[in-house]
N, C-alpha and C positions, 0 to 999 in steps of 0.2 A: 793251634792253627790260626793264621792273622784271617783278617777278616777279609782281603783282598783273594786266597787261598780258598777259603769258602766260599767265595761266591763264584769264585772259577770252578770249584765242584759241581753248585747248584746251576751253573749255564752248560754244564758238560751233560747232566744227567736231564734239564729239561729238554737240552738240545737232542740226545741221544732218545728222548721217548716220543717229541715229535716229529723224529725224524722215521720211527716205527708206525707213528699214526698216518704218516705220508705212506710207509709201504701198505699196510691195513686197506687205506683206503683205495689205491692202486688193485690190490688182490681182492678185493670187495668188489670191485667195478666189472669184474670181468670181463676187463678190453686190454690187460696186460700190463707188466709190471717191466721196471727194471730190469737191464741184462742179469746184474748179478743175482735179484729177485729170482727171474725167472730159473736161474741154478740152483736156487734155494727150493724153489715149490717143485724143482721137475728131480731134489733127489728127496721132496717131500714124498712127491708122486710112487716114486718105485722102495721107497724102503717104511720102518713104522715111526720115521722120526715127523716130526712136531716139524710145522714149516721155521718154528722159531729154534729149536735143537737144529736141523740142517742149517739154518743162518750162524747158528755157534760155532757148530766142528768146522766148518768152511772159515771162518775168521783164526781158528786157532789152528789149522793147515798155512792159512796164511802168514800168522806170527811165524810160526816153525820155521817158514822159509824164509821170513824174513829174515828172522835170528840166527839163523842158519849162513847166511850173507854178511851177517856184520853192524842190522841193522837191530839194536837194542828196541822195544814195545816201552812207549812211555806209560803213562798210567793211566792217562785216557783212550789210548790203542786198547788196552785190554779189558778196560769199562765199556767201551764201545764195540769189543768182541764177543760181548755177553749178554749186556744189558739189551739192544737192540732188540734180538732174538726173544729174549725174555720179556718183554715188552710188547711185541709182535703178537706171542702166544698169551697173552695174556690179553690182550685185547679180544682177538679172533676168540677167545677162550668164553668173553663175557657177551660176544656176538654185537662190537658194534657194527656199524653200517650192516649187517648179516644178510637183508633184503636188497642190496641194492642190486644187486647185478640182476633182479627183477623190475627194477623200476626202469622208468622209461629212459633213452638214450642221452638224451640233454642233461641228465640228472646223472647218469655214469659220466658223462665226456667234463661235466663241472669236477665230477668228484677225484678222474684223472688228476684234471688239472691243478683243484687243492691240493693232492697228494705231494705232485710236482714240486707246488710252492712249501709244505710242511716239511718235504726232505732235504730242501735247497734253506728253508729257514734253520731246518734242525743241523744241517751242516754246520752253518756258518755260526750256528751257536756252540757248538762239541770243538769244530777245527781252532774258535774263537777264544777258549778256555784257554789254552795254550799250553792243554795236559797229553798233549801227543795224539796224531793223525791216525786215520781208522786201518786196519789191518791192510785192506784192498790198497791204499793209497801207499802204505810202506813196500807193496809189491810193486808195485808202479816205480816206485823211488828206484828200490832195489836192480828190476828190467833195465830201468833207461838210465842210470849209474854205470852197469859192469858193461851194456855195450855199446853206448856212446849215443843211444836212439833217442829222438825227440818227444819229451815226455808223453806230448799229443799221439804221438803213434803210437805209444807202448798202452796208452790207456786202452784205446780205438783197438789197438789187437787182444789186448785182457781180456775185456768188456766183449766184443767179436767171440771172443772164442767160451765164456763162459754161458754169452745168449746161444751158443752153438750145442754148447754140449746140455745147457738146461732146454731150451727144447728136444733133442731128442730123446730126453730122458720124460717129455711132457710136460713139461711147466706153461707158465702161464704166460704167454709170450704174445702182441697182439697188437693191435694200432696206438694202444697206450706203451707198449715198449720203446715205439720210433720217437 
């Protein structure tokens, strides 16, 4: 492996565990997580999987259909299908931030906002690698490819309709979602 190869590994896999610290800290805050989060914690809610197992099978439903479409999983679609999730639960697992959504509100609405920033950093570090785009995003690809829609709208209806279906299943849906 050259050494240019390895280090696009190593920005794929920091990127991909601080982009889990960003949802952590989101679901620690308890003012609400991402839409797709929130489809994660609301089929944590009703079944025995691990908020980080429901963030897995949901990425690899996504590959399926992506792959299903036409649209091959690079090798970091499917690190990113996995690793995230496992990372997520592994966190939650060792309890960090575990107090906070008792601490006082200025100290949630900060830790929001970190999270924001550690998912928007950890993006730009995994998308950055240029070992292939996260499972959600090749659906997005896949939507506004076959029907000609503007990728902004296909996201805005994904996103819409997975904070739809993860709240009524109970997730964690909340001023921090918006």
């Amino acid at each position: 492996m050259t050494r240019r190869r390895a280090l696009a590994w190593v920005r794929l896999f920091a990127g991909l565990w601080l982009f889990a610290a960003g949802v952590v800290l989101g679901l620690r805050s308890g003012l609400g997580v991402s839409p797709w989060d929130v489809l994660h914690d609301g089929i944590r809610q009703v079944t025995p999987l691990s908020f980080g197992v429901a963030t897995v099978l949901v990425g690899v439903v996504l590959v399926a259909v992506a792959l299903a479409a036409g649209i091959r999983p690079g090798p970091g679609t499917l690190a990113n299908m996995v690793a995230i999730g496992l990372f997520a639960d592994a966190m939650l697992a060792i309890g960090i931030a575990s107090d906070l959504d008792d601490g006082p509100l200025p100290l949630r609405l900060a830790a929001v906002v970190a999270g924001v920033g550690l998912v928007a950093l950890g993006s730009a570090l995994y998308i950055g690698a240029g070992l292939g785009s996260g499972p959600r995003d090749s659906l997005m690809l896949v939507i506004s490819s076959r029907t000609g829609a503007r990728v902004g709208l296909v996201r805005a209806l994904i996103e819409g309709s997975a904070l739809a279906v993860g709240w009524l299943l109970g997730g964690a849906a909340g001023g921090g979602t918006l």
